[in-house]
C-alpha positions in Angstrom: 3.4 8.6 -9.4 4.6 5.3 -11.3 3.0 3.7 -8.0 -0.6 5.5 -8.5 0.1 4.5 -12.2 0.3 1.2 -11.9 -2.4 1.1 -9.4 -4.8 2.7 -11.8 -3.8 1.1 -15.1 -3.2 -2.9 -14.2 -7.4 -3.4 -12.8 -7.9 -2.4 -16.6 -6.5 -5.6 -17.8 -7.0 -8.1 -15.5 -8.6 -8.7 -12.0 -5.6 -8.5 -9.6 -6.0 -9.5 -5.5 -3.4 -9.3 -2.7 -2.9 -11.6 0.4 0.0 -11.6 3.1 1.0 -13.6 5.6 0.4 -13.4 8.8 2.9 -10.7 10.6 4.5 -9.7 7.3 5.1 -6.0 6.8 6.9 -3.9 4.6 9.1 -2.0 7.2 10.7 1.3 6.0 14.8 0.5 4.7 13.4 -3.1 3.8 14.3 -4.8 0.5 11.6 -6.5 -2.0 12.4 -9.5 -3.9 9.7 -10.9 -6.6 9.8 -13.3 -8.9 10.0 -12.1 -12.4 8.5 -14.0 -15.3 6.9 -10.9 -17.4 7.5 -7.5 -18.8 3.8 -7.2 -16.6 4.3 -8.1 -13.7 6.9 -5.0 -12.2 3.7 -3.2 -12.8 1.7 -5.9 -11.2 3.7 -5.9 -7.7 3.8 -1.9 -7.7 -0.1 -1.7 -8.0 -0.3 -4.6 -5.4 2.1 -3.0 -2.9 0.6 0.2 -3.4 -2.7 -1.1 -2.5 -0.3 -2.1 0.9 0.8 1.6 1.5 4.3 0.5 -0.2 6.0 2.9 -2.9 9.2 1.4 -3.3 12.0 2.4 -5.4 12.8 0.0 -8.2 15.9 -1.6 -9.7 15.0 -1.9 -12.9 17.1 -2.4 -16.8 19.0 0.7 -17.3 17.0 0.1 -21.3 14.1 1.5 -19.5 15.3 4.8 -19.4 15.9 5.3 -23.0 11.9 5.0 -23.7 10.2 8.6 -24.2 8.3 9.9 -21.1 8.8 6.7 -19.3 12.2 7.6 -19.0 12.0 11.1 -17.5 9.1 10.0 -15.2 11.6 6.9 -14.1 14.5 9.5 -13.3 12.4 12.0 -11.3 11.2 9.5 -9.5 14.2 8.4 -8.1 14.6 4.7 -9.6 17.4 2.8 -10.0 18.7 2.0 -14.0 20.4 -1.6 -14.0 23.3 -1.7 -16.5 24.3 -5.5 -17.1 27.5 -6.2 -18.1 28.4 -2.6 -17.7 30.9 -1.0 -15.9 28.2 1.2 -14.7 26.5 -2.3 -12.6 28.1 -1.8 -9.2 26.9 2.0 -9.5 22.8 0.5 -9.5 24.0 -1.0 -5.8 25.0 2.4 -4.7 22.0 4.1 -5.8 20.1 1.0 -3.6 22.4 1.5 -0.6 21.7 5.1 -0.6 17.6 5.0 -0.7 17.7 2.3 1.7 19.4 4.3 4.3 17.0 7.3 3.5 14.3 4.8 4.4 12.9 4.0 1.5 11.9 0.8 0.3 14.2 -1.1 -2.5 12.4 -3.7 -5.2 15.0 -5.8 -6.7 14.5 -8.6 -9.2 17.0 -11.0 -8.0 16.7 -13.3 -10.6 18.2 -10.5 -13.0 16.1 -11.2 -16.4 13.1 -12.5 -17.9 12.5 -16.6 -18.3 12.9 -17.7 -22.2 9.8 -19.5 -22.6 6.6 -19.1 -25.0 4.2 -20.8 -22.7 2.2 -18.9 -20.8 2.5 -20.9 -17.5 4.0 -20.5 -14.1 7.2 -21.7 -13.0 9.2 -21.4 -9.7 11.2 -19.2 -10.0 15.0 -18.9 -11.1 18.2 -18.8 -9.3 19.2 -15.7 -7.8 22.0 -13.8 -8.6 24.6 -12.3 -6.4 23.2 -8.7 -6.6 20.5 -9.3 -3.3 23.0 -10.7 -1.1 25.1 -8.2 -1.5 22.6 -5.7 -1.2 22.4 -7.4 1.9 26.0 -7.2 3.1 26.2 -3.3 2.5 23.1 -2.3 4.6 21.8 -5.1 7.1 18.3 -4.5 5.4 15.6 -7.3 5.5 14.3 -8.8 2.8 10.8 -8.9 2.1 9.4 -11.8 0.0 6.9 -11.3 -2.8 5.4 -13.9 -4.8 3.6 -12.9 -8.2 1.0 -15.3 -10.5 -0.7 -14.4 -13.9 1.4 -11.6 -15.2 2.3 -14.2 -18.0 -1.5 -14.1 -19.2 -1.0 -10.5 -19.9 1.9 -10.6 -21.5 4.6 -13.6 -22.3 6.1 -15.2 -25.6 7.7 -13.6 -28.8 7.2 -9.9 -29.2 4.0 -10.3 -31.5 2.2 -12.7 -28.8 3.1 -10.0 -26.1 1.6 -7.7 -27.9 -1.5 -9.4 -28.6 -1.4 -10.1 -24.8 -1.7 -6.7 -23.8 -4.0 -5.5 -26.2 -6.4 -8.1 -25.5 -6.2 -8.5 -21.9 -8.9 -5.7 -21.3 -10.9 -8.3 -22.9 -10.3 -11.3 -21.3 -9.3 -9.5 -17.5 -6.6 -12.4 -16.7 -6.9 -13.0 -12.7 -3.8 -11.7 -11.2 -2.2 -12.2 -7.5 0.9 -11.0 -5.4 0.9 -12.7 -1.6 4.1 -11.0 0.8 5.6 -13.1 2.9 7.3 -12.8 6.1 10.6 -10.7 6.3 13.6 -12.6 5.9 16.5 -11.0 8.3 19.9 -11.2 7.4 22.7 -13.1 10.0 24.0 -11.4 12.9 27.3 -10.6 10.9 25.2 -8.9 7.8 24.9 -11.9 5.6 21.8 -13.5 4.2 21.6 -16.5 2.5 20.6 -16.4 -1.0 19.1 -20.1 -0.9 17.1 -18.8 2.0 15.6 -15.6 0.1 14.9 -17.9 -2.7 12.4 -20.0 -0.5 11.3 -17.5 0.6 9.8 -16.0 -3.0 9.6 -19.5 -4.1 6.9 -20.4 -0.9 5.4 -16.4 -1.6 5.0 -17.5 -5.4 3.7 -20.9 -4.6 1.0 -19.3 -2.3 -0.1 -16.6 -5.5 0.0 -19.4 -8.2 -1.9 -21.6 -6.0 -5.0 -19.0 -5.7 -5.2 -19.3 -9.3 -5.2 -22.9 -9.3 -2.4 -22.7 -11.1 -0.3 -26.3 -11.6 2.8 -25.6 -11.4 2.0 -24.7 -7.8 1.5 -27.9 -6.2 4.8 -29.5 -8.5 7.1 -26.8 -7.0 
């Protein structure tokens, strides 16, 4: 449902198109990695991979849960809550461990939270943390690349210029993109390298910036 959701809701504020690689698929027990730079674009990716046949389970801040109806919806859905700096954390990796070897497909934001900027620009994006490789390490998954550009024109900034964002974005239909890349596997022994998932999502991110001529595309 959050899938359909998203699907239905994001073409209302801006005009969103998806591209992959060539060869790059979202194979069942796979992880998803996107860059993260706005409380937009989960929804962004969910309505592009939907548009792919993807429904992925998502690991997403345990703060989530605690918002009315989005918070039931979240839990019956099966998604995974994220509490950082919790004791709680190293349960999120279980829940993720679990639905990958059901199958399903995992989206993780490796970069953990949001960039503190008030611009509305792109940027590469951030280091990883430790949570995707080991992900990784538990489960042998791939990781599938995703690279997202223009979920900062919906919403970015302080909390009154995000607000402004979204209700204004109907208005001004932002263009939107999310290119997939090809899988990355992990080593023979289980490992992947989180420098190598981070080019990965860099070069995915570069690609969806660069459709909408954004600059930071070409200075990455």
């Amino acid at each position: 449902m959050l899938s359909r959701l998203a699907d239905v809701l994001v073409p209302a504020v801006g005009r969103l198109t998806v591209t992959a690689d060539p060869g790059a698929g979202l194979a069942p027990g796979s992880i998803i990695t996107a860059n993260h730079t706005s409380l937009a674009d989960p929804a962004v990716v969910l309505a592009a991979l939907h548009r792919l046949g993807a429904r992925p389970v998502v690991m997403a801040t345990a703060g989530l849960w605690r918002v009315p109806v989005l918070g039931r919806m979240l839990a019956r859905e099966g998604h995974i809550p994220v509490h950082r700096g919790d004791r709680r954390a190293a349960s999120a990796l279980d829940g993720a461990v679990e639905a990958l070897e059901r199958g399903r497909l995992v989206l993780i934001y490796a970069e953990g939270g949001l960039p503190r900027r008030a611009d509305a620009a792109e940027a590469a994006p951030g280091a990883f943390r430790s949570g995707l490789s080991r992900l990784v390490q538990r489960t042998g998954a791939a990781v599938v690349p995703v690279g997202q550009a223009g979920a900062r024109r919906v919403t970015s900034g302080s909390r009154a210029k995000q607000i402004g964002g979204l209700l204004t974005a109907p208005l001004r239909r932002p263009d939107l993109h999310v290119h997939v890349g090809l899988p990355v596997e992990p080593t023979v022994d289980g490992v992947i390298r989180t420098g190598h998932a981070h080019a990965a999502v860099t070069a995915a991110w570069r690609t969806a910036a660069a459709r909408l001529g954004e600059p930071a595309a070409s200075a990455a």
